[in-house]
Each structure stands twice: as C-alpha cells, then as structure tokens.
N, C-alpha and C positions, 0 to 999 in steps of 0.2 A: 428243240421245238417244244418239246414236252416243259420243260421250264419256263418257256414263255408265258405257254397257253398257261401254265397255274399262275404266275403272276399276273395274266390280268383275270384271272379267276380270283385272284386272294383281290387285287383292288375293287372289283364288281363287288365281292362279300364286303368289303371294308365300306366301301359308298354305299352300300343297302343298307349298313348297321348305322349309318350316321343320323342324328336328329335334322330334323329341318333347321334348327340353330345350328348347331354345327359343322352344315353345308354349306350355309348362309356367308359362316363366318371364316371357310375353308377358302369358298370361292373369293371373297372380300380377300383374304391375306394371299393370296395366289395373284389377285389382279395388281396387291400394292406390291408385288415382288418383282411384278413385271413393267410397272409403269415408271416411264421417264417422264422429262420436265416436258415434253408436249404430247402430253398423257391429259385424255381432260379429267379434271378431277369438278367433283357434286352435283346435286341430279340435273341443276340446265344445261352445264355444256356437258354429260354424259347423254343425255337424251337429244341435245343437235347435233353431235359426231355419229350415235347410233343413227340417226335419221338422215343425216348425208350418206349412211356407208350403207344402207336400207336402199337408199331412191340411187346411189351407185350401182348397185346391184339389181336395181330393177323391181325392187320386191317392196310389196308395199305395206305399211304397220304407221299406223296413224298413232305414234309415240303421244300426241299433246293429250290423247286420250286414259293416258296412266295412272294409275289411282295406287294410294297405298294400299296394297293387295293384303292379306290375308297370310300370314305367314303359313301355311298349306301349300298357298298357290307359288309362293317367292319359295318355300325349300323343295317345291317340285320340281323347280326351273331349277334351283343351286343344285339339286341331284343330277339332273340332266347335263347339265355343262359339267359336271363332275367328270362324267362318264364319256362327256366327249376332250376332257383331256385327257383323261387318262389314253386317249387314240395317240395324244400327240408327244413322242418320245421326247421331246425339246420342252415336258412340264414333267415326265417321269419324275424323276429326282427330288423336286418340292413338292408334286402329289403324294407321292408316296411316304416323305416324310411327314405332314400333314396327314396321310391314311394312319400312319404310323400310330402317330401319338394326338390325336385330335384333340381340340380345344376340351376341358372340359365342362358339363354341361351345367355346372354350379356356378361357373366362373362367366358362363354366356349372357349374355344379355344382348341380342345385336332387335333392335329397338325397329316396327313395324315401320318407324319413317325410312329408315337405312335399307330394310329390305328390299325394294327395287330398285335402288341403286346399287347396291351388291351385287345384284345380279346382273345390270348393266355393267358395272365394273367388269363384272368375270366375261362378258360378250365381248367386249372392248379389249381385254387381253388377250383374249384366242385370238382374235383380229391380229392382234397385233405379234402373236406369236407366228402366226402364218408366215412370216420372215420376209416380204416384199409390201406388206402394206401398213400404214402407221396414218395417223392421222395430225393434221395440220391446217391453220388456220389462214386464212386466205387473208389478201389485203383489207377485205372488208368488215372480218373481224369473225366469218361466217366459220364454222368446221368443215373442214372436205376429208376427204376419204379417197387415202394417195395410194396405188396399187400399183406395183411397176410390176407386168408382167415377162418382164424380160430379164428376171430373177428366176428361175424355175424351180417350184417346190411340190413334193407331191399331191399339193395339196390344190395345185392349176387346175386341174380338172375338177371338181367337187367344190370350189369355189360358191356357184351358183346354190347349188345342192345347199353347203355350207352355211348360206345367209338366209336359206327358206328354212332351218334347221333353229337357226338362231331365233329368226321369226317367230317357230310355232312355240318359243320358250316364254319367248315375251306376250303373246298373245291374252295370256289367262288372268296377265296383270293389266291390262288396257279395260280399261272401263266398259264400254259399249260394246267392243269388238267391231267394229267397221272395218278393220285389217283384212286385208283380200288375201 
C-alpha cells in the first residue's frame, strides 16, 4: 500500500514539475499511442466525435465555439487529464515513462494552433481507454460515440461524472462559454 500511495505521489510531483509544453506534448503523444485507424484524427473530426460523446452523455459544451486558447489555458487542461490518467492503470506504463523522461523543453515547440487539439486528442483517448467505448462513423459520414455497456469496467459508474469532468477541461478553451 505504502508503495502505491508514493508512486502516485512521485506522478502528482512529476505532472506539477511539467511545463504547459510539455503536458501539451505529453498528452498529444499518449493520445497518438493509443489511437487506431478509427481514431479521429485533426481538429474537425476531433471536435464532432467529442461533441457526439458530449450530447451521448447528456452533457452540454457548445464545441463550434473553440478558439485557439492561450497556451495557460491548453496546459492547464494537458495537467488535468494528466492527472486523470495517471487514475487509469491501463495508461500507468506510458505515463509513467513520459513522467520519466519528458520531452525536453528546448526541443518543444507544440504550436498555439495544435494546442486544442492536443487536448482533445488526450479526451478522445481516455474515452477510448475506458475499454467499452471507441468511436465510429455512421452511415452518414456523422461521429457517434459507441459505448457498449455490457462490457463492465470500473469505470460504469463515474461514466457520467467522467464527461462532466472532461467538460469542465475543455470549458476554458471555448470562446464565449455558453457550455452549461
């Protein structure tokens, strides 16, 4: 027990020592680690798969309203979803090698237009680590947000919790805020 609790004490200090780049660029290489070919990849189909798995879940964030945020606002969300993988034992092993040895910050450059999309990347893999839901395109060309609950992970109950969570990440990069 005692071991545990210092390893996600050493990760909590490791993601508090990271720059806003190199959370940025943490969460970006965590998402391309985990994404398949129906993985959406660049900001419109990462912003219509987050917004079908948004209106899925019942929870509302008015995505069309997304602005190149402020790299502040993008490594405060890349700290955040940091810290909610580190919850999820099925990203231990590449967080932690990324805690390990992070990019370094000479060699960063991850570019104000990328940064909301990084961050959606990194929303989009948690999603998609959850281990029953992935996303996929409908006959019309639209994103859905496929969740088979009859997969059970511990993660069934906090689900809800989970996408109001993701919500309040993306919130600070939406333009207007009109997100309920």
């Amino acid at each position: 027990m005692t071991s545990e609790r210092s390893q996600i004490q050493l990760r909590e200090e490791r993601i508090a020592s990271l720059s806003d780049q190199q959370a940025l660029a943490i969460v970006d290489l965590i998402a391309g680690e985990y994404a398949d070919m129906d993985t959406p990849a660049g900001e419109k189909e990462q912003r219509a798969a987050l917004d079908a798995a948004f209106r899925a879940a019942g929870v509302k964030v008015d995505l069309s309203q997304s602005t190149m945020a402020d790299i502040a606002a993008a490594g405060r969300a890349a700290h955040e979803l940091l810290r909610v993988m580190a919850q999820m034992p099925d990203l231990h092993a590449s967080l932690d090698g990324w805690l390990e040895e992070p990019p370094r910050q000479e060699t960063l450059a991850v570019p104000l237009l990328i940064a909301v999309p990084a961050v959606w990347a990194g929303c989009i893999a948690l999603l998609q680590v959850l281990g029953h839901s992935h996303f996929r395109r409908d006959s019309s060309g639209e994103w859905r947000f496929v969740y088979d609950p009859s997969i059970k992970t511990p993660m069934d109950k906090t689900l809800q919790t989970f996408m109001k969570t993701l919500a309040g990440l993306i919130r600070p990069l939406i333009k207007s805020g009109t997100s309920t």
